[in-house]
LONUVO-353187 format. One record per residue: residue in one letter; x, y, z of N, C-alpha, C, CB in turn. Coordinates in steps of 0.001 Angstrom, whole numbers, padded with zeros to 6 digits, always signed. Glycine has a CB too. Layout:
<nodes>
AXYZXYZXYZXYZ...
</nodes>
This chain:
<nodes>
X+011465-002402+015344+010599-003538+015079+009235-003023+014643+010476-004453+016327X+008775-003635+013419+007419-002797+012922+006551-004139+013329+007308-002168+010934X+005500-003648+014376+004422-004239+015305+003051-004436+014266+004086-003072+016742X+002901-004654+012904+001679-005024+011732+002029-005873+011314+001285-004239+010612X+000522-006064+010590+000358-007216+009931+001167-007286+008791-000910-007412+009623X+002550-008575+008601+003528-008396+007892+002899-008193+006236+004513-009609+008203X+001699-008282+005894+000703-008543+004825+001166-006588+004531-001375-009288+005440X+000452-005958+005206+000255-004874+004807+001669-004109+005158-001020-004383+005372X+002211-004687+006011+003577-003727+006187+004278-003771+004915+004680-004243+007402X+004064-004885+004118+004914-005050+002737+004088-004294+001636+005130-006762+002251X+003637-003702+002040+002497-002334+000948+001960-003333-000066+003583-000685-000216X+001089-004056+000319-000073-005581-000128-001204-004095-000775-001084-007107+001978X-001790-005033-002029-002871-003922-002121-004399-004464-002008-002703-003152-003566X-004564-005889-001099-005514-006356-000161-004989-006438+001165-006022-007597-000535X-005773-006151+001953-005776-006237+003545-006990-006648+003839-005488-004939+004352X-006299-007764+004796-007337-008850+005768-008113-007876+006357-006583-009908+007082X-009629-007625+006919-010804-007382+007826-009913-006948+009054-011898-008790+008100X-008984-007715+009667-008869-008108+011089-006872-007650+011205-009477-010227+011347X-006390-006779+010439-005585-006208+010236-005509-004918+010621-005450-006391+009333X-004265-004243+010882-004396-002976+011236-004376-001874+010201-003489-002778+012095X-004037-002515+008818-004552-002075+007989-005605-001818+007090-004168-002203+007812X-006283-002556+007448-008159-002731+007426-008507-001499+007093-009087-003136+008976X-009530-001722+005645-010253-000312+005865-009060+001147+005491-010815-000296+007787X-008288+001035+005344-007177+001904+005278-006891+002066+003745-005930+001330+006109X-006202+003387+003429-005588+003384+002356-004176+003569+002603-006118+004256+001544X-003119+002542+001797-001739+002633+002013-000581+003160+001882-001507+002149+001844X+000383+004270+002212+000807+005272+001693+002171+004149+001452+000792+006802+002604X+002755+004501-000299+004208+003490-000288+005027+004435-000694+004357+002055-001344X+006051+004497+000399+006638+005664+000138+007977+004988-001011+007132+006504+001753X+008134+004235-001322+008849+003787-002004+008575+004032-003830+008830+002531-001435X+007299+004498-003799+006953+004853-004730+007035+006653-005045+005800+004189-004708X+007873+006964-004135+007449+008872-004672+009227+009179-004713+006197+010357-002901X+009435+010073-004833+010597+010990-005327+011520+011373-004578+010248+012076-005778X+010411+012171-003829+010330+013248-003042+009748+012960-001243+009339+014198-003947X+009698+011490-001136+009581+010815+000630+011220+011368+000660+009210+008445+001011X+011189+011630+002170+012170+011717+003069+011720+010781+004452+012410+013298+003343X+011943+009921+005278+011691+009613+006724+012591+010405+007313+011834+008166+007180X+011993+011344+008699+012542+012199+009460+013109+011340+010665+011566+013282+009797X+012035+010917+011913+012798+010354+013042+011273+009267+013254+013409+011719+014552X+011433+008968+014332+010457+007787+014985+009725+008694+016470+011666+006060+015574X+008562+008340+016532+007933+008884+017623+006707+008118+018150+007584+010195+017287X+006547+008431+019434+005321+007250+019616+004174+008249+020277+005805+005689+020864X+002854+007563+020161+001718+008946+020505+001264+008230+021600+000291+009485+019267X+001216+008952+022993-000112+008414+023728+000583+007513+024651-001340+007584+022732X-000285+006298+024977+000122+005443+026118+000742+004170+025201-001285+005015+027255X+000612+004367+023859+001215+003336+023232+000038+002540+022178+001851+002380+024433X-001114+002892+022764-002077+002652+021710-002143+003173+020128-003128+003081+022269X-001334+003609+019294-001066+004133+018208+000814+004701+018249-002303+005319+018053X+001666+003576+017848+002626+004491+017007+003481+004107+016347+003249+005268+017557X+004823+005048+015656+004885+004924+014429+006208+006162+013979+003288+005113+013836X+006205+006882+012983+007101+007651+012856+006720+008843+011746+008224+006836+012590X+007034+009882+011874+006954+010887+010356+007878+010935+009321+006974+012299+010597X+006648+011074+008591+008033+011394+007416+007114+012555+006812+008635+009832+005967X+008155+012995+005441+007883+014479+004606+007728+013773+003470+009139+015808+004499X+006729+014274+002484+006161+014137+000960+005979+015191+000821+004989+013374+000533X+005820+015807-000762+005049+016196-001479+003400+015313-001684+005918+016299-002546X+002900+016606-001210+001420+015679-001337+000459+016818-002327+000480+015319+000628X-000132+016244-003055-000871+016859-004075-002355+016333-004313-000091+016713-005283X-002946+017162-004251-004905+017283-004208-005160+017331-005665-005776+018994-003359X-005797+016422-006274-006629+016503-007859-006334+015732-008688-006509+017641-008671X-007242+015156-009422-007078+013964-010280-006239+014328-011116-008201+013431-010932X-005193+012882-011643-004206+012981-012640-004860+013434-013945-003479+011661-012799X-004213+014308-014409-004453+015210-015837-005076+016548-015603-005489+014447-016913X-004747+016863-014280-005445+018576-014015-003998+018802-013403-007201+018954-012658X-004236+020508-013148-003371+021067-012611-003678+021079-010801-003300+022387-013391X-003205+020255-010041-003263+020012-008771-003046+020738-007905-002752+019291-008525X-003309+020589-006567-002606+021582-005599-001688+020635-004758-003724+022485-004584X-000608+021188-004962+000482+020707-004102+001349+021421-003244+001230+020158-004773X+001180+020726-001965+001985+020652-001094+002955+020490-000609+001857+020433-000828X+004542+020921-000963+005930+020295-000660+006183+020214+000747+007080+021077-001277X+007042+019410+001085+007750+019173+002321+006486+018466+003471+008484+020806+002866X+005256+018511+003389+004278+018160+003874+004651+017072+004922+003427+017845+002887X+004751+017347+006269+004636+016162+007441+003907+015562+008129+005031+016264+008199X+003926+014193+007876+002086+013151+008038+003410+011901+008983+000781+012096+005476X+001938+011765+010055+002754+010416+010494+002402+008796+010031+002630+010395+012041X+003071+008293+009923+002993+006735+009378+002861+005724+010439+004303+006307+008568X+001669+004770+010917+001376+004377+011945+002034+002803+011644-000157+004664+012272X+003086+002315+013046+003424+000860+012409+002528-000265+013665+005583+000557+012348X+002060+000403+014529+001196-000011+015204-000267+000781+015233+001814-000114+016324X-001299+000260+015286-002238+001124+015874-003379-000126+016602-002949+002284+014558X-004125+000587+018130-005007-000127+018814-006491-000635+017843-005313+000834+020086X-006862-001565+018062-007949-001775+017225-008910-000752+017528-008508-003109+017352X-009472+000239+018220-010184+001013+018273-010138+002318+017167-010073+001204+019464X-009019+002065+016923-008554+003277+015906-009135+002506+013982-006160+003515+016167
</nodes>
């Protein structure tokens, strides 16, 4: 069960103030090649969690030669506490 605002869970490219996506930039993994989702994990007492996954992630504006990163593991938050 993904615990966000159904706005931004659907990779929206406005988010409400009062969202947990607020302020955030949105990673859509539906858009890359090269996403894999690994497993689900939760951090803490429950105030932040969510699951990892693997990208290729790459540093530098489109039309240069970039630095990239394969297999790269970042976690994807489907909850997080408003303090965060």
């Amino acid at each position: 069960e993904i615990e966000c605002d159904p706005h931004c869970c659907k990779k929206a490219t406005k988010t409400n103030r009062n969202t947990v996506c607020a302020n955030k930039h949105l990673f859509d993994s539906s858009k890359s090649s090269t996403y894999v989702k690994e497993w689900t994990v939760a951090y803490g007492t429950g105030s932040a969690k969510g699951f990892q996954g693997k990208d290729t992630v790459r540093f530098g504006d489109i039309g240069t030669n970039p630095l990239t990163v394969p297999g790269c593991t970042f976690g994807q938050a489907t909850h997080l506490a408003s303090f965060f």
